[in-house]
C-alpha positions, 0 to 999 in steps of 0.5 A: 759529453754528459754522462748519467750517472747511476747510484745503487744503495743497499739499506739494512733495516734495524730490528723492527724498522723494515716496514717504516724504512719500506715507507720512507723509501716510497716517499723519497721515490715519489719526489725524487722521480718527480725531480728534472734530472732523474731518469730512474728511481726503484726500490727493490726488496731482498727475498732472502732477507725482507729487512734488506733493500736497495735503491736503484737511481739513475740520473742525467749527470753529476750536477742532477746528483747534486741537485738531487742531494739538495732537495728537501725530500733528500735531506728529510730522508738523510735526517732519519735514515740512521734511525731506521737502517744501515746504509751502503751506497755507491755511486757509479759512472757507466763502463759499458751498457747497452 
């Protein structure tokens, strides 16, 4: 049995990045919701810190997870994402969900 997998980011923009990290995040989700094994991709802004953002993706299985990790359009996003925010991401197996 296959299990999906969902992966939760939370990206803190540097100064003055906010709005280029909002850019980058829309374009990774445009491609990688285009992609066979993802079921989810949302990009999700905090009201109380607008600098502050978390990716919310689910995918099919591990193997969508590392397909998803090869693309070009990931590794674009891994390429620049050090310059724009700080970056903490987990990486979960369902427990109970309706």
């Amino acid at each position: 049995m296959t299990t999906a997998v969902k992966i939760m980011a939370t990206l803190t923009a540097h100064a003055d990045k906010a709005e280029e990290l909002k850019e980058l995040l829309f374009e990774l989700a445009l491609s990688s919701r285009k992609e066979p094994g993802n079921l989810r991709w949302d990009t999700w802004r905090d009201q109380a810190e607008p600098a502050r953002f978390v990716l919310d993706e689910l995918y099919r299985d591990n193997d969508a997870v590392a397909a998803h990790r090869a693309t070009a359009h990931f590794k674009a996003y891994l390429a620049r994402i050090g310059d724009l925010a700080d970056r903490n991401a987990l990486v979960l197996d369902a427990v109970r969900v309706a």
